[in-house]
Steps between C-alpha positions, in 0.01 A plus 500: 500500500402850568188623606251778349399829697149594450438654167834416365543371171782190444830639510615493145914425496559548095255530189471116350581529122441098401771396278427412155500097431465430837205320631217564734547207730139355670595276802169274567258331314210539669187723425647860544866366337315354155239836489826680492677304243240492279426896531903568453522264175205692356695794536810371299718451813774252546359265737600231722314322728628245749284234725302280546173530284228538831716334683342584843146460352649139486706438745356704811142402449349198654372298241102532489517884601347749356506895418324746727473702254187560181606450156484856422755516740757284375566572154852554386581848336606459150586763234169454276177265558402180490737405819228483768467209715134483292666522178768165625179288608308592177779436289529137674132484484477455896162720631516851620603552843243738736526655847308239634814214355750461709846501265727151552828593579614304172277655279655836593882306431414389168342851381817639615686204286289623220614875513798425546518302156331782376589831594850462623659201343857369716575507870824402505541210810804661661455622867616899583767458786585864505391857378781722570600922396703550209678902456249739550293482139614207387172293616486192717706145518352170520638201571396173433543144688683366230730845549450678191471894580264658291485897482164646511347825420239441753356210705153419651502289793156323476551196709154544649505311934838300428721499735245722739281256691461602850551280823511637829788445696287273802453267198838532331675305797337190424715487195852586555617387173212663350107413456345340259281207418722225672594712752219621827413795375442598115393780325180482271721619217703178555237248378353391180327135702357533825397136463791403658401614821189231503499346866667795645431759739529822373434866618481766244619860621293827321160589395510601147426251175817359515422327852163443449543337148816303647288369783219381283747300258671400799154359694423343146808329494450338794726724754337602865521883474457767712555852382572816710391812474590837654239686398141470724338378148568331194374738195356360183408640133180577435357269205524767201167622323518447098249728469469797792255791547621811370475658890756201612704635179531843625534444911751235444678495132631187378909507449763170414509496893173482610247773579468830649623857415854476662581170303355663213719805518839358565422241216400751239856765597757304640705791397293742672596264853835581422418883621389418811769564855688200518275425851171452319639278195665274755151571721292359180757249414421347821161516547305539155495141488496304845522113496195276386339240334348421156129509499529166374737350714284554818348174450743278512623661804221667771405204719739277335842595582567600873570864514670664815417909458683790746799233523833526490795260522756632766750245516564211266744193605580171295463198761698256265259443201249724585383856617374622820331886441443704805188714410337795631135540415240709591454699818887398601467092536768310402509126346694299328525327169721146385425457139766363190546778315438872492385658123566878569318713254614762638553722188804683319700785623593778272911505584769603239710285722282189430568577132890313516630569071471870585861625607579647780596834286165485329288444884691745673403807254118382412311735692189359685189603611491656837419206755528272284819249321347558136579738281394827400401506085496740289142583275700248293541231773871567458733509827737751590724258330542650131348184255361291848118414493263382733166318416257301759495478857805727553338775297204494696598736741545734307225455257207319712385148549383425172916452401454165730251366243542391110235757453843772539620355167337754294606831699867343557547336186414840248669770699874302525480412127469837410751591776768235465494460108600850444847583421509787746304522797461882618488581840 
């Protein structure tokens, strides 16, 4: 991969002409992958689309969780109304959703179900094992697990966290042939039943809602928890006003990711983030958003759940069928931990590496964002790949923290349809 000087637009290798008859090919099936779809088939485009229909929403979500997100902040793009999370409850005749409702995690899978049936018709089952280069202007190549090769006038890779959970390497030890629920360390993307772990000891690594929520289900489950914190505090949401002075309005605007005039801004022009240096998008990547809780998560965690702030594991060891953690805490002292099993919600890491169907070919010409392993996108969210997408987390360095939220559908969703459907892209 090669990297981006300040200022620099993505090196641009030949001028992608799309081939007539061939496809636009959508690998994931997520939120970002069917907004896409939909927006493409609207435009006429030859479309395929290959996964598993919210297949993480299903399958790396504890059952019993729920979105951190508003409703207004979860609706799927389509092409033309009436595809609003409000429009799939009032068509089922289920009540409106407000701020103050926290959304069930399979509520959100089923209105993606529903658009899916709707707006973008097949995904096709098959898993993407490879996206390779064809001759320069000839488009893309992707190959299937079953081995067909299917030539592609352009691809978007919209595969959301897959593949990119994040474990640091103290942890990573404890499973030498790789974590996971049965093994002493797992990822929170690895579960869809913490009740397994009833009876168990069980320390939960991070400070954001994915530890927080984990440890509640966990506690309620029946597990002894204990979660650990590096930051001094945990930070919660603050329970959202239906109806707010007009002074609150202007001093802190409300935006899909909560309130206050930077959120606001970077929410309403992603594509003006992408003008900033390199430095302060991966600056406001970082920090925009720190880790914290749902407002209305608090409860079933303050004074409930043990919570170990300014801690840090330093050294983790399996002792046979358990864990000892060495941990440093505040003002230097050290103690020590034995539990079961360690839940790491420790987040995602944006790496083209972690991303295994691209080919080496395709990685080693992307061109990333200084500092970082993602790449840099065009005002199109195309790479410097001719015909190669990006949508979600691994845009959001280049277009702003809202891309790590369904609430990105919209922007990403409009601007590669009318990119990627036309038969010549100018550069």
């Amino acid at each position: 991969m090669t990297q981006s000087l300040p200022g620099q637009r993505p090196a641009r290798e030949q001028r992608f002409t799309g081939r007539a008859g061939l496809p636009v090919v959508v690998v994931g099936a997520g939120p970002y992958g069917l907004s896409v779809a939909a927006h493409l088939r609207a435009t006429g485009a030859t479309v395929r689309i290959f996964g598993d229909v919210m297949g993480s929403w299903r399958h790396a979500m504890a059952t019993g969780m729920f979105l951190k997100s508003t409703p207004d902040a979860t609706d799927l793009s389509a092409p033309e109304p009436g595809g609003r999370l409000a429009d799939f409850r009032r068509m089922h005749g289920e009540p409106e959703l407000t701020e103050l409702t926290p959304i069930p995690c399979e509520v959100f899978v089923r209105y993606g179900m529903w658009f899916q049936k709707r707006y973008v018709g097949e995904v096709e089952p098959g898993r993407v094992v490879a996206v390779d280069r064809t001759p320069p202007g000839r488009g893309l190549l992707v190959r299937l697990d079953d081995g067909q090769e299917l030539p592609a006038a352009a691809v978007v890779l919209a595969t959301g966290l897959d593949g990119l959970a994040d474990i640091p390497e103290e942890l990573q030890r404890l499973a030498p042939e790789g974590p996971g629920p049965a093994a002493l360390v797992s990822h929170t993307s690895h579960h869809t039943d913490l009740s397994s772990y009833a009876g168990r000891r069980v320390a939960v690594v991070g400070g954001g809602q994915s530890a927080l929520e984990s440890a509640a289900l966990l506690h309620e489950a029946g597990a002894e928890v204990q979660v650990l914190v590096r930051e001094p505090r945990v930070l919660w949401g603050t329970k959202p006003a239906l109806d707010r002075p007009w002074t609150q309005r202007v001093s802190r605007p409300a935006s899909p990711l909560g309130t206050g005039w930077v959120l606001a801004a970077v929410c309403k022009a992603p594509g003006g983030v992408r003008r900033f240096p390199a430095a302060a998008r991966m600056l406001l990547f970082r920090r925009a958003l720190g880790p914290s809780g749902g407002w209305w998560l608090r409860d079933r965690v303050e004074n409930i759940v043990p919570i170990r702030t300014s801690t840090r594991v330093t050294r983790a060891e399996a002792e046979g069928p358990v864990v000892r953690l060495e941990l440093a805490g505040p003002d230097g002292t050290e103690t020590a931990l034995t539990v079961d099993h360690v839940l790491a919600a420790t987040g995602y890491r944006l790496d083209l590496d972690a991303v295994p169907f691209l080919s080496p070919a395709v990685r080693a010409t992307v061109t990333c964002v200084r500092g970082s392993k993602a790449p840099q996108l065009s005002a199109s969210l195309e790479s410097s790949v001719p015909g190669l997408y990006f949508t979600g987390s691994l845009a959001a360095p280049t277009f702003g923290p809202m891309m790590r939220f369904v609430a990105g559908t919209e922007f990403v969703a409009r601007r590669i349809a009318r990119h990627a459907s036309r038969p010549s892209v100018p550069r």
